[in-house]
N, C-alpha and C positions, 0 to 999 in steps of 0.2 A: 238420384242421391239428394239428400234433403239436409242443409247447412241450416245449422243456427250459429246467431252469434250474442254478446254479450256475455251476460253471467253464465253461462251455456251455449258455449261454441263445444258443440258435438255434433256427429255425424254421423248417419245412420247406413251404412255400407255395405252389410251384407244379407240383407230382407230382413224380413221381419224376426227371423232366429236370434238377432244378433240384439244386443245390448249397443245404443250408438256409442262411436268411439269418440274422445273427447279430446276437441284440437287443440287444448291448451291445458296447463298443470293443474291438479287439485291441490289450491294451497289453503290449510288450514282444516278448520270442521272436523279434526282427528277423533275430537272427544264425541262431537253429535253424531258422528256416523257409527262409533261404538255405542253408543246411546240405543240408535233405530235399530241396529244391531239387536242390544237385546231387548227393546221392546217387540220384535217382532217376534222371538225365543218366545215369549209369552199372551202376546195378542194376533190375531189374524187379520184383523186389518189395523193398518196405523195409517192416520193421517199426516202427513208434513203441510203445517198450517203458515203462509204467511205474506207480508207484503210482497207486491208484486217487484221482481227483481232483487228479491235476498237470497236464492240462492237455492231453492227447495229442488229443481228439477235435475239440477248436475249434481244436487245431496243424493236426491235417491237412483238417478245413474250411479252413483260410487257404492255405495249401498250393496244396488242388485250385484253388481261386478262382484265383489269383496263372496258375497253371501252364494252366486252361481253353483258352487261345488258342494254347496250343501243341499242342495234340491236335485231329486235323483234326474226330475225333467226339467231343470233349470230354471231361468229367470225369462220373464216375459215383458219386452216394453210395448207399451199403448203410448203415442200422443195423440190426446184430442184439443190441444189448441186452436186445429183450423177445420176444425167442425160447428157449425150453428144450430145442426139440427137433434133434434133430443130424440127424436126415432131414431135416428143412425147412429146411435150409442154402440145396440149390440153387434152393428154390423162391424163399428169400427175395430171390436176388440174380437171379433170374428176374423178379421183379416187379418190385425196381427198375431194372432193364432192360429192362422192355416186351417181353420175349421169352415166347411164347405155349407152352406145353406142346405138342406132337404125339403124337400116339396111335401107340404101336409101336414110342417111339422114348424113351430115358432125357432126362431134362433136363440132365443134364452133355456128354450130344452135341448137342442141341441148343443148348446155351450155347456149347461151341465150334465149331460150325457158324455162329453169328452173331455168333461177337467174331473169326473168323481174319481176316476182312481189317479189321475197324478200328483204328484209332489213339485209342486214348481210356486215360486212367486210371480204374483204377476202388477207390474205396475201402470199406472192409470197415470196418465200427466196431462195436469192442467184440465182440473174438472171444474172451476168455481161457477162457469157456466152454464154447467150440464149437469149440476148437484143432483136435482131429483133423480132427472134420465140415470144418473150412474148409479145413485144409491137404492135404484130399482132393480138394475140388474145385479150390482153386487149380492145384495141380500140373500135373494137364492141360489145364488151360486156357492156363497162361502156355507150357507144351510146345509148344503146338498154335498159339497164337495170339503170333505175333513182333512184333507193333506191341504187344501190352496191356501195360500198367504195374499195376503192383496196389501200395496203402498199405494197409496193415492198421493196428491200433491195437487193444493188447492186453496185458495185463498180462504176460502171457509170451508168447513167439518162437512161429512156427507149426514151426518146426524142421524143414525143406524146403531142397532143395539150392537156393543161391544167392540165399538171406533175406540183406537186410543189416539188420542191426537200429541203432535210434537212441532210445540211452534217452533219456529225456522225465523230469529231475528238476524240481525245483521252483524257482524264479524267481530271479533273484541276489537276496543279501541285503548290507545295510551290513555291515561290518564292527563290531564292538564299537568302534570308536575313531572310527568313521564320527561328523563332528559340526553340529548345526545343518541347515539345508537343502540342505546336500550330501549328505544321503538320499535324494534325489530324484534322484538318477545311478543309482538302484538299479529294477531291475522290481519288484521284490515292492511296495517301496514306492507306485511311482506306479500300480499295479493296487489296492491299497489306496486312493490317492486318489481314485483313476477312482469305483469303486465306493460310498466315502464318502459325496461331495458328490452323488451321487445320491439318497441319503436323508436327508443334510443337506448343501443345497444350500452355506452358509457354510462348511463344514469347510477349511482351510487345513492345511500342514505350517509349522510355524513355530520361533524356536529354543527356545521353551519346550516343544513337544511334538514333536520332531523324533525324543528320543532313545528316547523310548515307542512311536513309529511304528514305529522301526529294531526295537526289542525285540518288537515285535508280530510283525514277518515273519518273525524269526529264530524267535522260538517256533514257529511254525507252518510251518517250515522250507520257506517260500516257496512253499508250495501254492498252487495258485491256489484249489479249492475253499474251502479253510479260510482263506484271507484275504477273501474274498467274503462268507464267516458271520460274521466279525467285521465287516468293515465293515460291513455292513448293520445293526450295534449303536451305531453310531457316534451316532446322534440318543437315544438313551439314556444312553449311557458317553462320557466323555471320552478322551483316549487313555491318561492312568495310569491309568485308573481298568480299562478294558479289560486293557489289560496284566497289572492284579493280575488280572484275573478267568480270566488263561490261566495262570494255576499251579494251578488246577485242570484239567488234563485232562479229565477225565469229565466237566466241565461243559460241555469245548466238543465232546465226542463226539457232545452230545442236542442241539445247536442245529441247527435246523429249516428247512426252506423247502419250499414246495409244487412241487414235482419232481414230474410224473405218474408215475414208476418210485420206488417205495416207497426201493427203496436204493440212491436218489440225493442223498434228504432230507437225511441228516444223516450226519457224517460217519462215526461209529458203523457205519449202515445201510451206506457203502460197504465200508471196514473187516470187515463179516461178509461182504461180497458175496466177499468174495476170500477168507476163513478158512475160507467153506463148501467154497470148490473146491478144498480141502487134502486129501490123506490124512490119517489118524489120528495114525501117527507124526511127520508134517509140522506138524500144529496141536500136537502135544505139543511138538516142539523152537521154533517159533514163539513158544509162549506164554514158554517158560523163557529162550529171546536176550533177553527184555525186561527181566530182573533187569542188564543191561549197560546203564550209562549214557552210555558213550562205544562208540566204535570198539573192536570188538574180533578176536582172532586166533581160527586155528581151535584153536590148542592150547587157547586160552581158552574155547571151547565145549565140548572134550573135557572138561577140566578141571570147569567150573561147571555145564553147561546140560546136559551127559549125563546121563538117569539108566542106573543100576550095570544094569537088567534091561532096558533100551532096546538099538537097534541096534546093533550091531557097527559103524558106520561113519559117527558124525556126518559127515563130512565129505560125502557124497552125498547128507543130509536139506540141508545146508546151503545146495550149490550149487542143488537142485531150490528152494529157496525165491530165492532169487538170480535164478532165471529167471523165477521168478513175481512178481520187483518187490516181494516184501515184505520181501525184505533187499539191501541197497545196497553196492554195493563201491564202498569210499573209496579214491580216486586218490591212484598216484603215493607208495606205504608197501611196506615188504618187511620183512616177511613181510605177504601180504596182509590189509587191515584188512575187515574188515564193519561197518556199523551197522543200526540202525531208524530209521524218521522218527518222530518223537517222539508222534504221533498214532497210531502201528500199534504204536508201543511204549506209549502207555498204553491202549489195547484188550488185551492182553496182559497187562499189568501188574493190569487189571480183573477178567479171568477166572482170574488167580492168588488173587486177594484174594478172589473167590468162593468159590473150595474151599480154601482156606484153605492153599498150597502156597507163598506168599511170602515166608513167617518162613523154614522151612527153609531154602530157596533165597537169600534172602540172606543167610542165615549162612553157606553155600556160597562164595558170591560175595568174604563180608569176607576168610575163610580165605584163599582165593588169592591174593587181591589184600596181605593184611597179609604173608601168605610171601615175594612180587615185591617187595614194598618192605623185606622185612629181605635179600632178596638184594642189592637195589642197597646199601643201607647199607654191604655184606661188600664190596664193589667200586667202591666211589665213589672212595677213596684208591689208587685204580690207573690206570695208561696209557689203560683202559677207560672212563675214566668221562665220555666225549664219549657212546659208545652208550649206557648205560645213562641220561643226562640226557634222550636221542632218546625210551628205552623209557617213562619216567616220562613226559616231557612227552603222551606218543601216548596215555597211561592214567592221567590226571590226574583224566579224568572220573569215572572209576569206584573212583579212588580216593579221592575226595571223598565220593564214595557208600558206600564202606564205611565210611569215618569217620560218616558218618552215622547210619549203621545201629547199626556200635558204640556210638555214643553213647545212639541211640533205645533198643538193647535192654539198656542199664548194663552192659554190657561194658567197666569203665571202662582196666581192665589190657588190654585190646586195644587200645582207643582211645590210649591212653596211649603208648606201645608202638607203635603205625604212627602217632602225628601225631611222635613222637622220630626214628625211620627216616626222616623225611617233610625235617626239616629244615634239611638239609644241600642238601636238593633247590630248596628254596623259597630257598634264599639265594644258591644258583647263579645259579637264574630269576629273583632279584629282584621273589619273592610274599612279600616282609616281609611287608606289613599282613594276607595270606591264611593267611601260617603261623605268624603270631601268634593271628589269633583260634581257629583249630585249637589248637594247644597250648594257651592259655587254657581252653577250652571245657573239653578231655580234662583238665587237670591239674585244675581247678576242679571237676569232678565225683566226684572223692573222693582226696582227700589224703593217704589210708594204700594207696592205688598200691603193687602193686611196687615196693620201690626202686631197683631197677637199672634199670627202665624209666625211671621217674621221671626219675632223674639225667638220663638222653640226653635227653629232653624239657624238663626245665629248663635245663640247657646248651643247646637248641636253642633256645629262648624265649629267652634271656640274651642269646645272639650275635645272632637279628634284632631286637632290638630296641637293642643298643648300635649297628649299623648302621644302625638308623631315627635316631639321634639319639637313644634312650630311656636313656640311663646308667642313671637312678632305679628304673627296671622292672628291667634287667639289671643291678644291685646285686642287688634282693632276688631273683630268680630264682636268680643263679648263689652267691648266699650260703646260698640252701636246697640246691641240689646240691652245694655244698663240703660243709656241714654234712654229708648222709647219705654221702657218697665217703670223707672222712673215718672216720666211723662203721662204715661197709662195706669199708675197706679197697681201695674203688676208687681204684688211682692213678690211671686212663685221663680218669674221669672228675671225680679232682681235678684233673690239669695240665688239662683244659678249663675249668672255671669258675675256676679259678687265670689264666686267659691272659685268658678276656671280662672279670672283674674288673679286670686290669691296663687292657688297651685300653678298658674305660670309663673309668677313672682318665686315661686319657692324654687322650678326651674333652670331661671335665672341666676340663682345665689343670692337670693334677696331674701332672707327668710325673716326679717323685719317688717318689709314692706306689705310679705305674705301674713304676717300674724294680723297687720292692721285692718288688710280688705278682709281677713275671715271672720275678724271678730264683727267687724259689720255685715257681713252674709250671717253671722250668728245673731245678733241682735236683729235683722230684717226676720230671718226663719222662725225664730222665737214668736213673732207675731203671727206667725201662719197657721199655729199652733198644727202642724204637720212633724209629726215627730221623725219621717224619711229624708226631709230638709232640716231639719235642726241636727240627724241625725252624722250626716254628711259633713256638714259643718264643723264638728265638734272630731271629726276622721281626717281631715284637709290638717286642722292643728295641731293632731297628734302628731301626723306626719310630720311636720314642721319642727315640734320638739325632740321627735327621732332625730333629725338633722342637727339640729343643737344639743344633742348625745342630756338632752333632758328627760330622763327615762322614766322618774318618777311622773312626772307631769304627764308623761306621751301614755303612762299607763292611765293616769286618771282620764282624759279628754279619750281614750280608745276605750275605758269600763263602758264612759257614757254611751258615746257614741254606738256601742257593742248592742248596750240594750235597748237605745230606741230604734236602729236596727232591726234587731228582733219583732219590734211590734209591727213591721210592715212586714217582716217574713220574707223579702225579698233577695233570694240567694247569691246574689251576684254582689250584693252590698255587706253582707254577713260576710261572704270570702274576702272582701277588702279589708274588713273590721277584726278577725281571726290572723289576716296578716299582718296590717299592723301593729297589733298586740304582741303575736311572735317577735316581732322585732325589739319591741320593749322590754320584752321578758327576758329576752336574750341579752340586751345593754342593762338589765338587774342582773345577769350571772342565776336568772330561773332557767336554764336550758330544759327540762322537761316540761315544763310550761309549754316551750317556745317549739320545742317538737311536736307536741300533743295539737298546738293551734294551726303548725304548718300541717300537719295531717288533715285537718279537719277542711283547712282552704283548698288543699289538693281534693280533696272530695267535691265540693263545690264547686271548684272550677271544672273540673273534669266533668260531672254532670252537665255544666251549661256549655262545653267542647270552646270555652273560653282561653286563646292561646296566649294570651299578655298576661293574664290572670297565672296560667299555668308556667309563663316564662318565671315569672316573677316568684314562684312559688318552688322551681327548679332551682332559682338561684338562690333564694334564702337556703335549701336543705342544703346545696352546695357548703355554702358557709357553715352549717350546723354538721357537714362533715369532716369540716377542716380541725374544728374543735374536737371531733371526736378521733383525730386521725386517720380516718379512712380517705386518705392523700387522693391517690387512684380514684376512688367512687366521686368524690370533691372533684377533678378535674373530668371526668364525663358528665356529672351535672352541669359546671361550667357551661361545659358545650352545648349540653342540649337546653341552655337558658339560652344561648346565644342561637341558634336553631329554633327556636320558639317564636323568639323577639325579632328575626329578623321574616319568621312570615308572616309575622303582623305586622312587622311596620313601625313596633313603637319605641318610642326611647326609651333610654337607661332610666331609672327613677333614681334623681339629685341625692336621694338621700340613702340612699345603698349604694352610690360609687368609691364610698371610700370602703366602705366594707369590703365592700368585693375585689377591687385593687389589696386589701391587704389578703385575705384567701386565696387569691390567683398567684400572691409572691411566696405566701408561706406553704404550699402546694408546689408551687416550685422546687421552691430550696430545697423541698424533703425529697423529691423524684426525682429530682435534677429535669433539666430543658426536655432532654428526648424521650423520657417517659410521659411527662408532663402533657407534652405537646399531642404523642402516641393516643394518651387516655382522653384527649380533651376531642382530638379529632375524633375519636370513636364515640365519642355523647353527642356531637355534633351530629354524627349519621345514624344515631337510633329514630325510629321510628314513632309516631307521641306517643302508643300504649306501651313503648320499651320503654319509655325517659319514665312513663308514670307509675310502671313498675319498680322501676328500680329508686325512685323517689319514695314510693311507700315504705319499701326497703328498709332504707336508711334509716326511714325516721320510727320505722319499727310500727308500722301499724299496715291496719290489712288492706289490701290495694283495693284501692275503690271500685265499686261493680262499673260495668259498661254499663251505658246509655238504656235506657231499652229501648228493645227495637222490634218491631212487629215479626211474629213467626214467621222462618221460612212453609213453604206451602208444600201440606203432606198430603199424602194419599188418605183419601176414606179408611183403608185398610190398618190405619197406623196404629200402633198401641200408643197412651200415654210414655212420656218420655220415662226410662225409668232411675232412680237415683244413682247418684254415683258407685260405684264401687270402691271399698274400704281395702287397701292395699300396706304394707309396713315393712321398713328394714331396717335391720338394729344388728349392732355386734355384738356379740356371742364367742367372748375370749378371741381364738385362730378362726372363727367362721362366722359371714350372717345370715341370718334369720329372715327368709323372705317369706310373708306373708301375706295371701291372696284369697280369697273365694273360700273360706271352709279351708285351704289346704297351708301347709309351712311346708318349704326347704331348707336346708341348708349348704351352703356354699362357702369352701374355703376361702380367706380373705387372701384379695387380691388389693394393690392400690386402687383400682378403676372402680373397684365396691365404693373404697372410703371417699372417692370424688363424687361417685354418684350419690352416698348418703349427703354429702354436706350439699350439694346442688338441691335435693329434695326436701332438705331441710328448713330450704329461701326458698321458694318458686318465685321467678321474677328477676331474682336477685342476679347480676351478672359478677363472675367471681373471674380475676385476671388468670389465666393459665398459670403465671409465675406464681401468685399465691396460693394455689392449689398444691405444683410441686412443692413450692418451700415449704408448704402444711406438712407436708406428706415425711418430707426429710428430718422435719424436727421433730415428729412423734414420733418418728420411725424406734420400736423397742424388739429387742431380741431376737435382734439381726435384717438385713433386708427381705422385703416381701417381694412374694413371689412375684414376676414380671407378667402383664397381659400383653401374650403378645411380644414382638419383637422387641429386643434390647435398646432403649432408645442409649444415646451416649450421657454422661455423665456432664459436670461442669468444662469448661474448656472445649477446646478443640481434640477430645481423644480420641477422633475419630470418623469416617464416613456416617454422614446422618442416617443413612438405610443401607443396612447390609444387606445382602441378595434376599436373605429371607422376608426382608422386609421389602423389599422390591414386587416381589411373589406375590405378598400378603396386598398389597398398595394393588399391582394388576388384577388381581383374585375380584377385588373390593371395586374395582371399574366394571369388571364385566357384570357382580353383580346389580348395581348402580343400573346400567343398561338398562337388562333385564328388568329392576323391579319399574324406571322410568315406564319399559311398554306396555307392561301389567297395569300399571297406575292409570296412562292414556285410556288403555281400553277398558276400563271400568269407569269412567270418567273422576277421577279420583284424584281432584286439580289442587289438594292440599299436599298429599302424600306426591304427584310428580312433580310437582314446584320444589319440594323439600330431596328432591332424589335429584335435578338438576341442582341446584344450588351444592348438595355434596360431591357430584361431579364435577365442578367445576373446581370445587377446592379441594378434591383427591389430586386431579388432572396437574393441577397448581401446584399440590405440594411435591407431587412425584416432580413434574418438571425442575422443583426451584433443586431438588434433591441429587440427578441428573443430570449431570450433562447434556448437550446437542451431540458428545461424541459417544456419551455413554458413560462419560467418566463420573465420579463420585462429589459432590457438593459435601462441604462441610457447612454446620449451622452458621449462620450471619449471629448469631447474637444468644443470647442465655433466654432471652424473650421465645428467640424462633422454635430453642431448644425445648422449650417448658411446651410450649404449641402443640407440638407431634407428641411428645411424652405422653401429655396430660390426654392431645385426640385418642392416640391410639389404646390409651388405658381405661376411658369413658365406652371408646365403640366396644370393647373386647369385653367388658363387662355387660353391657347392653346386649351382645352376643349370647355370653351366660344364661342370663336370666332370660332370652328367648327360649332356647332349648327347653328348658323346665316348664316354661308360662307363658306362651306365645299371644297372649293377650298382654299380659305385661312387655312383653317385648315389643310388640306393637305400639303401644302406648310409649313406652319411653323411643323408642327411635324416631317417633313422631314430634317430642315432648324436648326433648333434649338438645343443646346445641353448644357445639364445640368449636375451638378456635382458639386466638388470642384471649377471647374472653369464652366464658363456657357457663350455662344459663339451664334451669329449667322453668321452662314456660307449659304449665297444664297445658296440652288439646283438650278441647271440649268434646270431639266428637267419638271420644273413645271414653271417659266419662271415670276418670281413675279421680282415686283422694286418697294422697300418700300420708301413712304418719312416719314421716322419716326419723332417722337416728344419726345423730354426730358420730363421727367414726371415731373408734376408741373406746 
């Protein structure tokens, strides 16, 4: 009997017939296994490519299991792990074949002499070894033999005509903002649980260790092996306590388990298992990628990881490692990105520190990295400075790392010097609290700095921190860069701490003391003859007469400011200047003005994924909906302005608090408290492309495009993508008019039509259930319309919220839910079963709140609850409809449409529909 353990505790029990059984649960990889599944439907051999200890050998155990009954001679497992020898290839897959050697005659004719006529799969584990030897025998086998399947599992390809390969990464992880026991939607996580309560049976995820859970998987970037070694610490260490004990790498290299194969043990042992079967030049560029703490390019390897007497060609050391699963290509980036998983990277980072080649190398490393950040600096203030925000954000990591480094080796005028370059960048992205304690750190560590480095560093400290609210810190920051700008002759660097002075003054409540220091930042900028500093200047003052409700004047100093703006082209300064202005236009009673300019800042910020920018731009529309009475839509912007601001970090701006104090009361008054509160809490929880939708919304323009972002990665076979499809619904007296592809129906009008046109007629737009029904009640002509669907109840309490038939309908609709959820899994179709869990959850929900525990009947809590179900069940029951007829349109809207207290259509992209809707009526 032959045990493994780790990521692959299975056991191989009944000879070689048997598939090994597996001692522990398959948790997760639902999607990948249906994935190999039908790769294999389509290709004959598939490879499962990847680092050693993710998981590949117990995937494709689950696999043949799953697949057995489909092969008339079933599934066949081979390990060749603790084989060395590349002659005994065919013997090994001889023996787990029960195919008998003959004398006179080779074992690879032999093997295809007795696999031509079966139908079986047959799997190969753990070749990366034995590459050639395997992909020698495979090749005339699968020739010869048209029924055979073959899975291999290997850290690299066997590179044979018509391999398909399926890398095998490590396990989903939470996201950083992932909170409380919604960790538990994640694999890595609940493979950590699995394993946990095995050796302590009590282990729970809970919300005080949820967030040490999430930080566990991520460390160990969802390995399955390496989350198996921790868990199994779990009856010793608590989860922070574990957590701290994984910022030691090297500690979790040498943690242990009794693996019969030596370099299985730990994760160390796997790690050399793969650097052994390296060239010389391969384990040299290996070892030197690991001074990269993030993702990185190939220039970036020529650059740092080459050395001057090495090959002529990193680029072919690079990819030969790429095929080998010890360097990862990061999806969906251009220029193509690389990393390491963070456990192959400190194996690497180990054997640098050994011979003593790590100082060097990342002196190398800061060099580059400080040179990319004084180029973005040269380029921020330009048309450019969307890419260059993309370049920093993709190499944040690594520039964290050379800040590091500088620091560690008192490099203090380097340090100094790129956390200065840095913070322009950090104010963009809204890393206040991140590119303050940076500049802190650097400036704090010696005071007689460079001073022209200095300056740009204390000006950067001055400006995030009068944005966090910190006037008092950005008083003395930007009055020690006056002082040496002064001293040195820097104007650039006096009109900066001249302007953050002033806009902390304004603050303050000082907006006297503010007009004095700007007009002197205007008068210094004016000699620089720099129209981005005079520009700015003349935007600080505008500001200032918004505050003293001086609107004429705020417009003149925001025209100026607007156009010499413009001649630098830099977006992030034009969105300040567009808002502004809105605000002025708005205190002259121009409201169309002031919509047309918040539109336009909403686009700009949104382009540079600028959150303070975008808070601030939520809450101006907020106000511009208060005036137009859209109460409801005014208090979810609210929210999602307070949602914004609060994950940047920055403060209210002085001069929008009275404003918004009086919008939050007259919003009020009109909703009264508990709508108020209802609509505010619900913008708080939108998501930032929900908040930016329904902000375009408002102001009546079209929502700004995404980002762009590099293709997803298609097949050679793919056709160009093809244009949307033109889709229409209109009413047509008693029926509408659905029009699709060349074809029209028509459909008697139901309510659920008239919600679905007005939904189609906003995409974005989130519309309250209750304003839906009251729509619906007060057009209502020439009697009631027909009902979709069960009879909801009317106003009041007249009655049980679901009557049996609607209980029926509510059960009918879980089991279908079910269903489409398995269909979804097994096609891997992670948009459409995300969106089939989520409606389970609030079918499940509504049935329960409707229900009793005895069975008995709920009546609605509220005329809200009531509009809820009304409005759900008359959207889905239409959405029903119009499947039966168009099942591409039904598809599309079931994917599209969302219902609830608030009810929304949001286009999917990947059904590719373009409605011209119709107002009902």
């Amino acid at each position: 009997m032959r045990r493994w353990v780790g990521a692959s505790k299975m056991v191989s029990a009944g000879g070689p017939r048997e598939l090994p059984a597996p001692l522990t649960t398959f948790v997760g990889r639902r999607r990948e296994a249906a994935g190999v599944c039908a790769r294999l439907e389509r290709n004959r051999l598939v490879t499962l490519t990847g680092a050693g200890g993710a998981g590949k050998s117990r995937l494709a155990v689950e696999v043949a299991t799953s697949l057995t009954s489909r092969y008339r001679d079933g599934a066949r497992f081979v390990e060749l792990a603790g084989l060395s020898e590349p002659l005994l290839v065919a013997h090994a897959v001889a023996a787990g074949l029960e195919v008998q050697e003959q004398a006179g005659r080779t074992l690879p004719d032999v093997l295809v002499e007795r696999l031509r006529d079966k139908v079986m799969l047959l799997v190969l584990d753990c070749c990366e070894h034995l590459v050639e030897a395997v992909a020698q025998l495979v090749l005339p086998l699968l020739s010869a033999c048209r029924n055979l399947r073959v899975m291999a599992t290997s850290r690299e390809r066997l590179g044979i005509p018509g391999e398909a390969l399926w890398p095998v990464t490590g396990l989903a992880t939470p996201p950083a903002q992932a909170a409380g026991t919604d960790v538990l939607e994640y694999d890595a996580v609940r493979l950590f649980v699995d394993r946990a309560t095995a050796v302590e049976p009590g282990f729970t995820v809970t919300e005080a260790n949820a967030a040490a859970v999430a930080e566990i998987c991520r460390k160990l970037d969802g390995l399955p092996l390496a989350i198996e070694l921790a868990a199994a610490r779990t009856n010793a260490l608590d989860a922070e306590q574990l957590s701290s004990w994984l910022d030691d790498r090297f500690r979790l290299l040498a943690w242990e388990t009794r693996a019969p194969l030596r370099r299985h043990r730990t994760l160390d042992s796997v790690v050399e298992w793969s650097y052994a079967l390296l060239s010389e030049p391969e384990r040299k560029l290996f070892e030197r990628l690991s001074v990269f703490a993030g993702a990185f390019t190939l220039d970036a390897v020529e650059a740092v990881a080459t050395e001057e007497a090495g090959p002529a060609c990193p680029g072919d050391l690079l990819l030969r490692l790429v095929d080998k699963s010890l360097v990862t290509v990061v999806p969906r980036h251009s220029p193509t990105r690389y990393r390491l998983l963070k456990t192959l990277r400190a194996y690497g980072l180990a054997r640098l520190r050994r011979r003593g080649e790590l100082g060097p190398l990342s002196a190398q490393h800061a060099a580059y990295f400080h040179d990319l950040a004084e180029q973005a600096w040269e380029r921020f203030r330009s048309p450019h400075q969307a890419m260059w925000v993309d370049r920093l954000k993709a190499e944040h990591d690594d520039l964290r790392a050379a800040l590091e480094w500088l620091l560690a080796s008192h490099d203090v005028d380097g340090a100094v010097r790129l956390a200065g370059a840095l913070a322009s960048f950090w104010d963009l992205q809204g890393r206040y609290a991140e590119g303050r304690v940076w500049l802190e750190r650097a400036l704090g560590a010696d005071r007689n700095a460079a001073a022209k480095g200095r300056v740009r560093a204390l000006n950067g400290l001055g400006l995030l921190a009068v944005i966090q609210g910190d006037p008092e810190r950005a008083w003395l920051s930007c009055s020690e860069a006056e002082r040496l700008s002064r001293r040195d002759g820097d104007l650039p660097g006096l009109v900066c701490s001249l302007q953050y002075l002033g806009f902390g003054a304004l603050l303050l409540g000082n907006p006297d003391a503010a007009v004095e220091t700007l007009g002197e930042s205007l008068t210094a900028a004016l000699k620089t003859d720099d129209p981005w500093l005079v520009g700015w200047s003349y935007l600080f003052l505008a500001m200032v007469e918004v505050t003293r409700n001086d609107f004429t004047q705020a417009e003149h100093h925001g025209r100026t400011a607007f156009r010499l703006l413009c001649e630098s082209g830099e977006p992030k300064s034009i969105a300040w200047a567009e808002l502004t202005l809105a605000t002025a236009s708005w205190g002259l009673g121009d409201v169309r003005d002031a919509r047309a300019r918040t539109g336009e800042a909403l686009r700009l910020f949104h382009r540079l994924d600028a959150p303070w920018g975008l808070a601030e731009v939520f809450q101006v529309t907020a106000m511009l909906a208060v005036s137009h009475q859209h109460y409801e839509q005014a208090a979810a912007l609210f929210g999602a302005s307070d949602t914004a601001r609060k994950k940047s970090g920055a403060a209210l701006l002085s001069f929008l608090k009275g404003w918004r104090a009086a919008g939050i009361a007259k919003a009020r008054g009109e909703l009264g408290d508990g709508r108020f509160e209802e609509a505010r809490d619900h913008g708080r929880q939108w998501p930032p492309a929900t908040a930016v939708l329904a902000t375009a919304a408002e102001l009546g323009t079209d929502p700004p495009l995404a980002s762009p972002a590099p293709a997803e990665p298609r097949g050679t076979d793919d056709a160009p993508a093809a244009p949307p499809h033109q889709a229409s619904l209109h009413r047509r007296g008693d029926y509408w008019a659905l029009a699709h592809d060349g074809r029209t129906v028509h459909l008697k009008h139901t309510v659920g039509l008239g919600y679905l046109a007005r939904l189609l007629a906003a995409p974005g737009r989130e519309f309250p259930a209750r304003e839906l029904a009251a729509a619906d009640r007060g057009t209502a002509r020439g009697g009631p319309a027909a009902p979709d669907g069960p009879v909801s109840p009317g106003a009041g309490d007249a009655g049980p919220v679901l009557d049996a038939r609607a209980k029926d309908a509510y059960r009918r609709r879980l089991r279908e839910l079910a269903e489409e959820l398995d269909e979804a899994e097994r096609f891997h179709d992670t948009g459409r079963a995300e969106r089939a869990r989520v409606e389970l959850d609030a079918v499940t929900e509504q049935l329960a709140g409707a229900v009793g525990l005895g069975g008995r009947d709920r009546r609605a809590a509220s005329d809200s609850e009531r509009a809820r179900l009304s409005v759900t069940k008359a959207l889905k029951a239409a959405v029903k409809r119009i499947s039966v007829h168009d099942p591409v349109l039904g598809q599309h809207l079931e994917r599209s449409v969302r219902t609830g207290a608030y009810c929304s259509y949001a286009p999917d992209p990947a059904t590719r529909i373009g409605w011209d809707g119709g107002a009902p009526g």
